[in-house]
C-alpha positions as CSV (number, residue, x, y, z in Angstrom):
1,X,-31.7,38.3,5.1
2,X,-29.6,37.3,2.1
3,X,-26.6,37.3,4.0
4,X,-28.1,34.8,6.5
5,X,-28.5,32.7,4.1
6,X,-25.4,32.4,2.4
7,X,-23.6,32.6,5.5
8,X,-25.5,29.4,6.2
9,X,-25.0,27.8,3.0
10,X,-21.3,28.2,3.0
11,X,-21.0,26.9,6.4
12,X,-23.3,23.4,4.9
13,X,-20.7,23.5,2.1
14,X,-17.6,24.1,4.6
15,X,-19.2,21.1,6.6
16,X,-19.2,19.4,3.4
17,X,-16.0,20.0,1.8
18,X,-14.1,19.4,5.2
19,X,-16.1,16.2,6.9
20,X,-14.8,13.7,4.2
21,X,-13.8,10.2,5.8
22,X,-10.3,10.3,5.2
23,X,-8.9,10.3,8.6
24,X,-10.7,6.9,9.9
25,X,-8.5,3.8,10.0
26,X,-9.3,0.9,7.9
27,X,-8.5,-2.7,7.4
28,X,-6.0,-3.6,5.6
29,X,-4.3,-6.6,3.7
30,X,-0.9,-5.5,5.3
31,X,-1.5,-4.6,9.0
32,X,-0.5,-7.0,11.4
33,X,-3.9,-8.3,13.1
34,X,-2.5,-11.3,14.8
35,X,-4.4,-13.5,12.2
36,X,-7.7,-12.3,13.5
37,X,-9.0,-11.0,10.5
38,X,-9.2,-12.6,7.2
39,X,-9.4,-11.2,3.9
40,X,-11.8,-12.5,1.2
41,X,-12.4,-9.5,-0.9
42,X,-9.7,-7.0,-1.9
43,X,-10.5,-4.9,-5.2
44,X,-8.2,-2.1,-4.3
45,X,-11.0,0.6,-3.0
46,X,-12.7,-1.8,-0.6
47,X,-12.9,-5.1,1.3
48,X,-14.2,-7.6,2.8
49,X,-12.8,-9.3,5.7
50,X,-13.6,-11.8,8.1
51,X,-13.1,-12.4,12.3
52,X,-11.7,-15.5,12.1
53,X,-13.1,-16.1,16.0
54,X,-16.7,-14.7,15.6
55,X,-17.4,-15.3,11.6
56,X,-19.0,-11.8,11.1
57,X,-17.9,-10.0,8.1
58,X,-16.7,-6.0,8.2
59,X,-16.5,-3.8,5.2
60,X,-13.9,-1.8,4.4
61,X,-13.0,1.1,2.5
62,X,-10.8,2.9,1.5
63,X,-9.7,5.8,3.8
64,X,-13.2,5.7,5.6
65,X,-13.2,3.2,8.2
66,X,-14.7,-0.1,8.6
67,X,-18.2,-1.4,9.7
68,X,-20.0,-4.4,10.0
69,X,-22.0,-6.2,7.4
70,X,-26.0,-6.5,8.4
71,X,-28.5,-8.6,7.4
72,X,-31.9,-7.4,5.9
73,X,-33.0,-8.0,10.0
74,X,-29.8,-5.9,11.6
75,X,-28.3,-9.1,12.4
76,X,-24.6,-9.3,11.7
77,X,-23.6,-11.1,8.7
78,X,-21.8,-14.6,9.4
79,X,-19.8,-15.9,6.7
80,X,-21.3,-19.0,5.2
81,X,-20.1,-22.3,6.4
82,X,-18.4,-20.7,9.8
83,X,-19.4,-23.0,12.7
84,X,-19.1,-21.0,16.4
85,X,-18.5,-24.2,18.3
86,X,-15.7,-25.3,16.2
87,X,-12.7,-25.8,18.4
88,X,-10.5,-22.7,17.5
89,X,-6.0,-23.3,18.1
């Protein structure tokens, strides 16, 4: 019985030590997004950017990937003051 057990608890911690987020792509300040996205927050670890075409903002982080920002409803978040129907070059 004990060696279920810790077989089963070094498997969690295997799980654990090897599923880090590192290998996800991120946004960054530097890649080439054909002006898309813009960048309003940059503190070095993560980010805030915005679709320049839809207004929601994504978070970023550093080494783990991006996601977008909800609203306490699930809603995406728009940034403030971006109008949809404003006519885009």
């Amino acid at each position: 019985m004990k060696r279920i057990i810790v077989f089963a608890l070094s498997i969690i911690l295997a799980a654990l030590v090897l599923g880090g987020c590192g290998w996800n792509k991120s946004i960054s300040a530097n890649e080439n997004n054909d002006g898309r996205m813009l960048l309003i927050y940059n503190d070095g670890f993560s980010s805030i950017c915005v679709d320049t075409e839809t207004g929601i903002e994504y978070y970023s982080r550093a080494n783990c990937g991006t996601c977008v920002m909800i609203d306490s409803y699930g809603n995406p978040y728009i940034y403030p003051g971006f109008d949809a129907r404003e006519d885009r070059p």
